[in-house]
N, C-alpha and C positions, 0 to 999 in steps of 0.2 A: 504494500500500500504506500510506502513510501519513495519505494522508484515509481510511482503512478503519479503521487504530487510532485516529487522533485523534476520528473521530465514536464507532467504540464505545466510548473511555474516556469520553466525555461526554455519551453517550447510557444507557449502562446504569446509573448510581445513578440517571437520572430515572424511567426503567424498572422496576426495581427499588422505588423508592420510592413509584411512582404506586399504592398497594395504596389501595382505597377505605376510608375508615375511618367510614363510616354506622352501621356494624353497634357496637352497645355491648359490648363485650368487658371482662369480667371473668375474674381468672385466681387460679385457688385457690393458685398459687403468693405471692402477695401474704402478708402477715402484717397485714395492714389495722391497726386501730389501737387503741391502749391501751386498755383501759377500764379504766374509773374503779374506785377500790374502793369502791363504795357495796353490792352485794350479795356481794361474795368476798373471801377473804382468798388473798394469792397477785400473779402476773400472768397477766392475759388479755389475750387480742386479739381484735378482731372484724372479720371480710371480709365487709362486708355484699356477698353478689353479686347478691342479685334483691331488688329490691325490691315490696310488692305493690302494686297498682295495678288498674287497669277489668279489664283482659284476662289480668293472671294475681291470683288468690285468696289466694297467700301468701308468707310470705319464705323464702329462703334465704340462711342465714348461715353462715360457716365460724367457728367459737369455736376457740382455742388455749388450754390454762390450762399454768402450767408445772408443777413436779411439786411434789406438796405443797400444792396449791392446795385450795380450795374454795369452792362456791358455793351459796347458803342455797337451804334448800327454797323452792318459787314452783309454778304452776300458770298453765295458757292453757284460755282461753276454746271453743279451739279442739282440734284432736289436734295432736301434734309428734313427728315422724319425726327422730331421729337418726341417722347414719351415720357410723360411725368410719374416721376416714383415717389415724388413726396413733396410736401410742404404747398405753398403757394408761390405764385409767379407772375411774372408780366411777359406779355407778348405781342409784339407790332410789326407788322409793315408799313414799308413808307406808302404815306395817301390814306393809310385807312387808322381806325382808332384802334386803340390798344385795347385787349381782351386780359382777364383775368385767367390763368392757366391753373387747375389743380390736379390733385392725382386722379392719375387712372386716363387722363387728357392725352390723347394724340391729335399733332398738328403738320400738317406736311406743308412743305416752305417749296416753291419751284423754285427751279434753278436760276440764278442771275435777279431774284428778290430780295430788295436792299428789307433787312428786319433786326431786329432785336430782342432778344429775351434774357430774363433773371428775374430773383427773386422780389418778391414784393416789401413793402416797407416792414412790414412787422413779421414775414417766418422768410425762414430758410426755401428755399427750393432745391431738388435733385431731380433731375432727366437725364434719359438716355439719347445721346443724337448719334443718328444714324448718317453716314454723308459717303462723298467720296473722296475721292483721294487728292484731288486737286486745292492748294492751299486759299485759306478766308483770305476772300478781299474785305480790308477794313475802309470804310469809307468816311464816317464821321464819327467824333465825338458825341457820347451822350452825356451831358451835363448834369451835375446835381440839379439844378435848375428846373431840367426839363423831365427828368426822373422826377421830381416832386410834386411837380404841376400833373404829369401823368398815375402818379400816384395818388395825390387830391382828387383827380377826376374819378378815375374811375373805380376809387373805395370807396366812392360817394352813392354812385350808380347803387 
């Protein structure tokens, strides 16, 4: 009985740990890493989880901004599916009004559409965007100014 415990106590972490780890696993629970303030005012994070490549067409990335954040209007080459996984948000294109974004929210941007999205003045927001491979044109600043007035407006609604 006890070469029966003494091999399974030394037997099952190797058991246990033999899990193959071939497979690339990325996990949305991650907060992935700072980014820089060069297009937003605030803090972001970005979980790069797919990167594109031969076999897939585009990225996915999970963006975190915290609350009060913003990020300047920019436009892709491509279309860009967002999908919200948490908190609340803002979202515009240029010419039309801004929309409040929450979870469970999918929004698809066509290609070559000057827009902006982050989170709103009081919670955090996280989304998934979906894009391609071709690098964000930035095109303007979005001012605290104009974040405020968009956020007065349409917390009012």
């Amino acid at each position: 009985m006890r070469y029966l415990v003494f091999c399974l106590f030394f037997s099952l972490p190797t058991i246990a740990l033999a899990q193959n780890s071939d497979y690339p696993i990325k996990s949305l629970l991650e907060e992935g890493v700072k980014a820089p303030n060069t297009h937003h005012l605030g803090d972001a994070w970005l979980n790069f989880l797919l990167q594109e490549e031969d076999s897939l067409g585009y990225n996915v990335t999970q963006a975190t901004f915290s609350p009060n954040s913003t990020l300047d209007w920019h436009k892709h080459n491509t279309p860009q599916v967002l999908i919200v996984l948490e908190g609340k948000g803002y979202y515009q294109e240029r010419g039309k009004d801004a929309v409040i974004i929450n979870v469970g929210d999918v929004i698809k941007c066509e290609k070559d559409t000057e827009h902006w999205h982050t989170s709103s003045k009081d919670s955090k927001v996280s989304y998934i965007a979906i894009y391609g491979n071709s690098p964000t044109v930035w095109t303007e600043k979005v001012t605290r100014e104009y974040y405020n007035s968009v956020s007065e407006k349409i917390d009012q609604e």
